[in-house]
PADRENGU-584722 format. One record per residue: x, y, z of N, C-alpha, C in turn; residue in three letters. Coordinates in steps of 0.02 Angstrom, whole numbers, plus 50000, padded with zeros to 5 digits. Atoms other than C-alpha are relative to their C-alpha. Layout:
BEGIN
XYZXYZXYZALA;...
***
This chain:
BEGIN
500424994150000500005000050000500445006250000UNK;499604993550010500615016649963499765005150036UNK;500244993849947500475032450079499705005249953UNK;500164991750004501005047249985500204999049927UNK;500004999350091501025051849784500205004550015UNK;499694995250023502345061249719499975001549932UNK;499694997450105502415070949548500445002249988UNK;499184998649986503995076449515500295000149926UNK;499605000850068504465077949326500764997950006UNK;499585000650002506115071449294500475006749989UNK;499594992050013506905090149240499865002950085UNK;500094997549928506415094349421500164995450068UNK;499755005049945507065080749529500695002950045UNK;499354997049953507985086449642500214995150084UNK;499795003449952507695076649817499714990949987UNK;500035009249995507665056049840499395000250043UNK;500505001349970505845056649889499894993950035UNK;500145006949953505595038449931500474997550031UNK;499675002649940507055037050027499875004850046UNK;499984996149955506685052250117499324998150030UNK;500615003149958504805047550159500274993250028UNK;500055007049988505355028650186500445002450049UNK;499825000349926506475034550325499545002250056UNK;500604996049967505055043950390499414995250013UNK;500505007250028504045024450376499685001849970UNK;500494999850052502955031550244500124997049933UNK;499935005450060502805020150075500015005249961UNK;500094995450065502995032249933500134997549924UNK;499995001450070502595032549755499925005749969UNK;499964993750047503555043649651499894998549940UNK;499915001350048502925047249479500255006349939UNK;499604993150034503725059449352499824999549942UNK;500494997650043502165058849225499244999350037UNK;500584999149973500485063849260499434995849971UNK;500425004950008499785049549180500334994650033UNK;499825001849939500615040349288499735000250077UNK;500214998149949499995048649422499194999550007UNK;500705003250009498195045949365499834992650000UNK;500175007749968498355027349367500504997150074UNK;499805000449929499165027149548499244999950027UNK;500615000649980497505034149584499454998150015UNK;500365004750025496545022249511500034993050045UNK;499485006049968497505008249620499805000450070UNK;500034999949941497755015449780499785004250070UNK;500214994749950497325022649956500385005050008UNK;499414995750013498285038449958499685005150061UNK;499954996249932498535049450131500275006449974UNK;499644991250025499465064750033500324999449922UNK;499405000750057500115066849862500545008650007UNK;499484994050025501545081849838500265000249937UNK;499864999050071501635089049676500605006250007UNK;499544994850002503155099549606499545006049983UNK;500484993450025502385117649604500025002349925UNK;499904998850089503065118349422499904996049961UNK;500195003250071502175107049337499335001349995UNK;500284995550041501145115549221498964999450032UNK;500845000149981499175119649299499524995349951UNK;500285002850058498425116249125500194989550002UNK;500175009649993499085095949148499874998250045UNK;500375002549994498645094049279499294999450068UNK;500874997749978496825101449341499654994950009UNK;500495005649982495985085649307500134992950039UNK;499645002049929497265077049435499885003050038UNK;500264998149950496805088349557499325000450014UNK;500705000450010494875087149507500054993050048UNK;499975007449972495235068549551500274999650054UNK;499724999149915496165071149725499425001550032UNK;500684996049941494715083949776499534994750013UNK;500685004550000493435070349739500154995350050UNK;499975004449951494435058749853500335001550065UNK;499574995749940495065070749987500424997650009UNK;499495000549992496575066549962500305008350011UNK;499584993150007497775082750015500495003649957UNK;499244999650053499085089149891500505008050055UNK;499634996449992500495097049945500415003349949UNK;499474996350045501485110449820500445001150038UNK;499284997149972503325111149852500405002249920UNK;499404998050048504725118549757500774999050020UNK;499165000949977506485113849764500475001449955UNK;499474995050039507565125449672500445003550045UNK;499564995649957509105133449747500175007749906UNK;499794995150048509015146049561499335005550003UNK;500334992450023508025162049539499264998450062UNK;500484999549936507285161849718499855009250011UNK;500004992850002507325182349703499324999950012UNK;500904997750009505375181249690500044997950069UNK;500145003249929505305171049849500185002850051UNK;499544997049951506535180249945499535008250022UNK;500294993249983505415197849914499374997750051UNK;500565001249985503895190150002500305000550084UNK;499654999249892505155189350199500285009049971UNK;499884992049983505625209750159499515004650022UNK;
***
């Protein structure tokens, strides 16, 4: 059984999700397409998915249509150490 769904495009990979949840005992299933991520859904009980904040709204709306319907939570993260300037004005 799987906990938590990750999306995570491959151009955006940055941390070792399922070793970092699996030290944390959570089962994770990273996928790095959003059809992918629609047949996870299909499958299993899911406690949280975390999507990369940069992958694109337009793909995928009707992944998050399908979370809402199963209250599942999504978490947006970002993990970039480049052109945090935007981020940085929001603590001045």
């Amino acid at each position: 059984m799987t906990d938590i769904l990750v999306l995570e495009p491959p151009a955006y990979a940055l941390i070792d999700w399922e070793k970092l949840l699996d030290s944390q005992g959570f089962k994770a299933l990273v996928t790095r397409r959003i059809e992918d991520a629609h047949e996870a859904l299909s499958g299993e009980m899911l406690y949280l998915a975390i999507i990369d904040v940069r992958v694109p709204w337009k793909d995928c709306s009707v992944l998050l249509e399908r979370m809402y319907t199963k209250d599942i939570p999504v978490l947006f993260v970002g993990c970039s150490d480049k052109n945090t300037s935007h981020v940085m004005t929001q603590y001045d």
